[in-house]
C-alpha positions in Angstrom: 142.3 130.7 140.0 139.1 133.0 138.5 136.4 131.5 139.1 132.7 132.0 137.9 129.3 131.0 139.3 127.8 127.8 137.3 124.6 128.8 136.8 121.8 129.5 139.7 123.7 126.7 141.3 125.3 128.1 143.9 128.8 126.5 142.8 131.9 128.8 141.5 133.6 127.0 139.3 137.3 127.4 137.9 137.0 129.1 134.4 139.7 126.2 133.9 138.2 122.6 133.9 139.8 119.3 133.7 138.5 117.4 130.3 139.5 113.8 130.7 139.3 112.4 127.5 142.9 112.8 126.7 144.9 111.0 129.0 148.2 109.5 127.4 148.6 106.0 128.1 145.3 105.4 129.6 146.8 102.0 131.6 148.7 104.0 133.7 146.4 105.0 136.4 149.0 106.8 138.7 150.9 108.5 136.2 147.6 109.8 134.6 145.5 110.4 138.1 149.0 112.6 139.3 148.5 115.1 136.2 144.5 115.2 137.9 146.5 116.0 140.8 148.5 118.5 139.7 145.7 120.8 138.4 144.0 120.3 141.6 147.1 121.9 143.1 147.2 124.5 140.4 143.4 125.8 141.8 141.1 124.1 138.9 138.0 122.8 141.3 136.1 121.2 138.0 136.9 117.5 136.6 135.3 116.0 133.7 134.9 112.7 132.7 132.5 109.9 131.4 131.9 106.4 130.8 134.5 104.7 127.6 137.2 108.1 127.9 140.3 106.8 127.3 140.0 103.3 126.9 137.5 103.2 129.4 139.6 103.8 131.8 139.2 108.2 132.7 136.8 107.4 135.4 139.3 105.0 137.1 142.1 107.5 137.0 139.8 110.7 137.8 138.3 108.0 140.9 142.4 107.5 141.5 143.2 111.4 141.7 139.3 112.2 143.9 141.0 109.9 146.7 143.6 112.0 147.3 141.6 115.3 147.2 139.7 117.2 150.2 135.9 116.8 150.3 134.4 119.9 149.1 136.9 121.3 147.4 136.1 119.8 144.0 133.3 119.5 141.5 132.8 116.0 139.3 131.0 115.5 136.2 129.8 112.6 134.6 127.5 111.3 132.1 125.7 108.8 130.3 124.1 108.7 126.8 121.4 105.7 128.0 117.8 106.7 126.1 116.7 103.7 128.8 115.6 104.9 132.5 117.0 101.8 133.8 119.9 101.8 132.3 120.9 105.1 132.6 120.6 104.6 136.6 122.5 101.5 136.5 125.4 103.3 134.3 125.3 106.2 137.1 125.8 103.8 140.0 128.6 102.4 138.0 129.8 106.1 138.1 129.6 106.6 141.8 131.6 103.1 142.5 134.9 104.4 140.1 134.8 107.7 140.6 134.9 107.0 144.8 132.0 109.7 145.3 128.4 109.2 147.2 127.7 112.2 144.8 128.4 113.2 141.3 127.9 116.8 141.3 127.3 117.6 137.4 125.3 114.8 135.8 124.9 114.6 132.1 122.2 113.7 129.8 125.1 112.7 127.1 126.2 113.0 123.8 122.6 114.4 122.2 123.5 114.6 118.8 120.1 115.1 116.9 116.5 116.2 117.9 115.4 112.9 117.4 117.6 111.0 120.2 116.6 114.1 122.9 112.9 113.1 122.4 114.6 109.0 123.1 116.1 110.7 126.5 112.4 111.9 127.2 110.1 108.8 126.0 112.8 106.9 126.9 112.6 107.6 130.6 116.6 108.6 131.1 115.6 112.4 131.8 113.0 111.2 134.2 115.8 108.8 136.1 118.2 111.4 136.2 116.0 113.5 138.1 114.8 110.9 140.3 118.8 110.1 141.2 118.7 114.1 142.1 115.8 113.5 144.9 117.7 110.5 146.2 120.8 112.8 146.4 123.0 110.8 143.9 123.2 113.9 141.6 123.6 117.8 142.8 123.1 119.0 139.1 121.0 117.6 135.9 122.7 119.1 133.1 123.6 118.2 129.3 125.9 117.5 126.9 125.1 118.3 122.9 126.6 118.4 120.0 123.4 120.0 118.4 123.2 122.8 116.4 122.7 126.2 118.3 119.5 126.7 117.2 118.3 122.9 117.8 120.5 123.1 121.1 118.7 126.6 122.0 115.1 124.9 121.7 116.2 121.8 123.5 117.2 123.9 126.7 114.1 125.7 126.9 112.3 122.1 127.1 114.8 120.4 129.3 114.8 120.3 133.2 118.8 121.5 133.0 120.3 123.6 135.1 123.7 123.9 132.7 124.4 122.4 129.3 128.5 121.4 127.9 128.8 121.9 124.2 131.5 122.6 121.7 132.3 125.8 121.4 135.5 128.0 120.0 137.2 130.5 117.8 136.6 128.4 114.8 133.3 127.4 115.4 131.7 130.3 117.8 128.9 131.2 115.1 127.7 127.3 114.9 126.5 127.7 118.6 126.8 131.1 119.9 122.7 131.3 119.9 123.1 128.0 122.3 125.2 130.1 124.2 123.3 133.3 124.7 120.2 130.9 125.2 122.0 129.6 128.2 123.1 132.9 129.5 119.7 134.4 129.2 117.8 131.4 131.1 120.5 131.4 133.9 122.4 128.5 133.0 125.9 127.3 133.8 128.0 127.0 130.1 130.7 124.5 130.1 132.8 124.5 127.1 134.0 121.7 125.3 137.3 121.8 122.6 137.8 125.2 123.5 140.8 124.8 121.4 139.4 122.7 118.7 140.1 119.2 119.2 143.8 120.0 119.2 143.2 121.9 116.3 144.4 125.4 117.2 147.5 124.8 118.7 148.5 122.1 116.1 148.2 125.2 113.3 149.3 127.7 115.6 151.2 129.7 112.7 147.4 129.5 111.0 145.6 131.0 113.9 148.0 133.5 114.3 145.4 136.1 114.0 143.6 135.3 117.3 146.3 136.7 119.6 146.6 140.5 120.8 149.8 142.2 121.8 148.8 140.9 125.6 148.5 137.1 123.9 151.4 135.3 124.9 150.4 132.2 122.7 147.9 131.0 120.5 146.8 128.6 123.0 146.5 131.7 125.3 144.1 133.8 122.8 142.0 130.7 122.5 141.4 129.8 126.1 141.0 134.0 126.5 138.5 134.4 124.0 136.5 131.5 125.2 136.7 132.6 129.0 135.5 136.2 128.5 132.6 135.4 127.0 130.1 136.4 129.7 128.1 133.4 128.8 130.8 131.2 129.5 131.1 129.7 132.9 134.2 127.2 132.4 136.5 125.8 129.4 137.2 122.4 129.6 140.8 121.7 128.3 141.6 117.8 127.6 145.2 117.3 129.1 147.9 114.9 128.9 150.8 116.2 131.0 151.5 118.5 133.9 153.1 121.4 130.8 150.0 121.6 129.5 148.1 122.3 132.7 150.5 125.2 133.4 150.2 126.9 130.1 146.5 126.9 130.6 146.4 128.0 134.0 149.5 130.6 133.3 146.9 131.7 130.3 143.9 132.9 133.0 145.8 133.9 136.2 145.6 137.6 136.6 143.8 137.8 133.1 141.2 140.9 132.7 138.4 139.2 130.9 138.2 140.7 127.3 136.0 143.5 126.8 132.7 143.4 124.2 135.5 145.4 121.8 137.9 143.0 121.8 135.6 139.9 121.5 134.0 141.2 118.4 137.7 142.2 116.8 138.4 138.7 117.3 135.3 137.6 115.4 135.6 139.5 113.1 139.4 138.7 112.0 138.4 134.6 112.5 135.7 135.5 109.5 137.7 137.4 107.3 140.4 135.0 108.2 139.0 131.3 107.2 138.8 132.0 103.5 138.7 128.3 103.2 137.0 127.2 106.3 133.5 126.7 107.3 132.6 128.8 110.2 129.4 127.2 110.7 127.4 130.7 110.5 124.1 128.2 108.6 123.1 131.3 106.2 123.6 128.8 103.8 120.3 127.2 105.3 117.7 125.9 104.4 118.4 123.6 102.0 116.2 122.2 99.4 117.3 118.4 100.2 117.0 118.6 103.8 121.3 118.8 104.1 122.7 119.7 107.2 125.6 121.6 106.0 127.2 123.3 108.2 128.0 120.3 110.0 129.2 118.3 106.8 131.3 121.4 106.2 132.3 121.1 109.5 133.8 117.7 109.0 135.2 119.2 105.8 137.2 121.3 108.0 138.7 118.5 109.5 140.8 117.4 106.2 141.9 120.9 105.7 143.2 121.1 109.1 144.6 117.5 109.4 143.0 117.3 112.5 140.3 114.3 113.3 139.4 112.1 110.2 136.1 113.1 108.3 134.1 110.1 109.1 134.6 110.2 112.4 133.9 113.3 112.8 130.3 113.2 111.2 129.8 109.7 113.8 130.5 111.5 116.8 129.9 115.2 116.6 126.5 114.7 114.3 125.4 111.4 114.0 125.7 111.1 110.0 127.7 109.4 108.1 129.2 110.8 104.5 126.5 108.3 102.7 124.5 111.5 103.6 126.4 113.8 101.5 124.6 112.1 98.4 121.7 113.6 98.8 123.2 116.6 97.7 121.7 117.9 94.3 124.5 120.0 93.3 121.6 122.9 92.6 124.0 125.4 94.4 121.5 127.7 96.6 123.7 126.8 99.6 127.4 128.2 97.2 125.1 131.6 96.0 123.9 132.1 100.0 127.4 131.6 101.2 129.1 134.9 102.6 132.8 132.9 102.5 132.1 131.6 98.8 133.4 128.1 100.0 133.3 125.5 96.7 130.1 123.5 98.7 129.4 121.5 95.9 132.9 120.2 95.5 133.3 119.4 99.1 129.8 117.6 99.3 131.1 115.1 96.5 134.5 114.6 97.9 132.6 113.8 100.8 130.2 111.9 99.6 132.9 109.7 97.8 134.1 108.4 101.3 130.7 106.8 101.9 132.7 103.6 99.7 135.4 103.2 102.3 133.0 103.0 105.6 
């Protein structure tokens, strides 16, 4: 399989990565670790997991599936969210023991949601003890894992110690974080994808995203994995996957593949913004707002109900860190609806939201 290099690493990694977070019927070790298997076989070399995927249960099956692989011929990656030096090394250590490895080759500061929990990871010591774990040879790679904004995200890397950084990135939301991204490729860094379909998203409305695929596309799943890949930027796409079908499509998507040109990347951005005529794209010129709102990413988790994809609430908890209580803040002065190039109903979506608050 195409491979690029991650980074100044040294490491070429399989623009294809195993995300573990999805596995069907988390109990089932075997069944699940076989599907790891099968990708392996299929060429992907880069396998992602962490701590409380699937039950708790992805680094067992990932461990399961590592046994059963040649030395050298893989990359893992782990992480932990720990703010506590301590703790962070003692969740790493709990790593190394179910994944089966002496070494995990791409550890991650995790799940930095806001500005204020990367400066926990700092004071906190956890940034300090993953680097330590580096000297002693327990990590090959300190790297990170954000959901933060791009510009947030962009600022954070040019403080951090990383030598690569996983983030959400796609054809619905590529303007939320494409300054993350070209931050990353501009300082040398390795740029793993995460939800390069969306969550699920994209292929659940593939009559929706329609638009994304050219006359070489065979499927929208295809044009979404393409688009991500040829990004320059872009060193690997992490696809969550639940049977062998799945791997196959993604791999069949990539092999013998010519990278999009510059040409073809902006077509594609420029149909996914004329397209969403009722989507948030998460561009932020409806920034800064008078209360202090983050609304992209409550429009974000707006998009969520209008694609029937995860629930609002929990995407706000996991992807951002608020909760729709936040929504309230919202003065209804309308700067953010007058600023907006897609002339999206903010106001109405900030008091729909702000209406779940009552059911938390």
């Amino acid at each position: 399989m195409w491979t690029k290099p991650y980074g100044q690493t040294g490491k070429d990694v399989t623009v294809i990565g195993f995300g573990g977070m999805r596995f069907a019927n988390p109990e089932d070790i075997d069944a699940n670790a076989e599907v790891v298997l099968h990708a392996y076989r299929k060429g992907i070399n880069y396998f992602d997991t962490a701590p409380g995927y699937c039950s708790d249960k992805s680094e067992d099956i990932m461990g399961a599936a590592f046994r059963h692989m040649k030395p050298g011929t893989f990359y893992t990656s782990t992480k932990n969210m720990a703010s506590d030096g301590g703790e962070l090394r003692a969740g790493l250590e709990k790593s190394l023991k179910r994944l089966g490895v002496d070494r995990v080759d791409f550890f991650h500061i995790w799940c930095v949601i806001t500005v204020e929990q990367w400066k926990q990871r700092q004071e906190g010591g956890a940034v300090a003890a993953a680097l330590k774990a580096k000297e002693e040879g327990l990590v090959s790679h300190v790297v990170v894992s954000s959901h933060l904004p791009g510009k947030d995200l962009s600022q954070m890397l040019r403080e951090g110690p990383f030598e690569g950084v996983t983030l959400g990135y796609c054809a619905i939301n590529f303007p939320f974080r494409g300054e993350a991204v070209e931050t990353a490729g501009r300082m040398g860094l390795g740029v793993v994808t995460m939800n390069p379909l969306g969550g699920g998203v994209i292929p659940g409305n593939a009559e929706r995203f329609d638009f994304l695929r050219g006359p070489e596309d065979p499927s929208v799943v295809a044009a979404a994995l393409r688009f991500n890949v040829s990004n320059p930027n872009v060193t690997c796409a992490l696809v969550g996957f639940t049977t062998k079908e799945h791997v196959d499509e993604a791999c069949a998507a990539v092999e013998g593949f010519q990278p999009y040109d510059e040409s073809r990347l902006a077509e594609i951005r420029a149909k996914v913004t004329s397209s969403f005529d009722d989507l948030c794209t998460g561009c932020g010129y409806c920034l800064p707002c008078p209360e202090g709102l983050e609304i992209p990413r409550l429009m974000d988790a707006y998009n969520q109900k209008l694609l029937g994809g995860e629930d609002i609430i929990g995407r706000l908890k996991w992807h951002s860190g608020l909760t729709p209580a936040a929504a309230k803040a919202c003065s209804l002065c309308g700067e953010c609806e007058a600023k907006c190039t897609q002339h999206l109903p903010i106001r109405e979506r900030m008091q729909e939201i702000a209406a779940l608050a009552e059911e938390e």
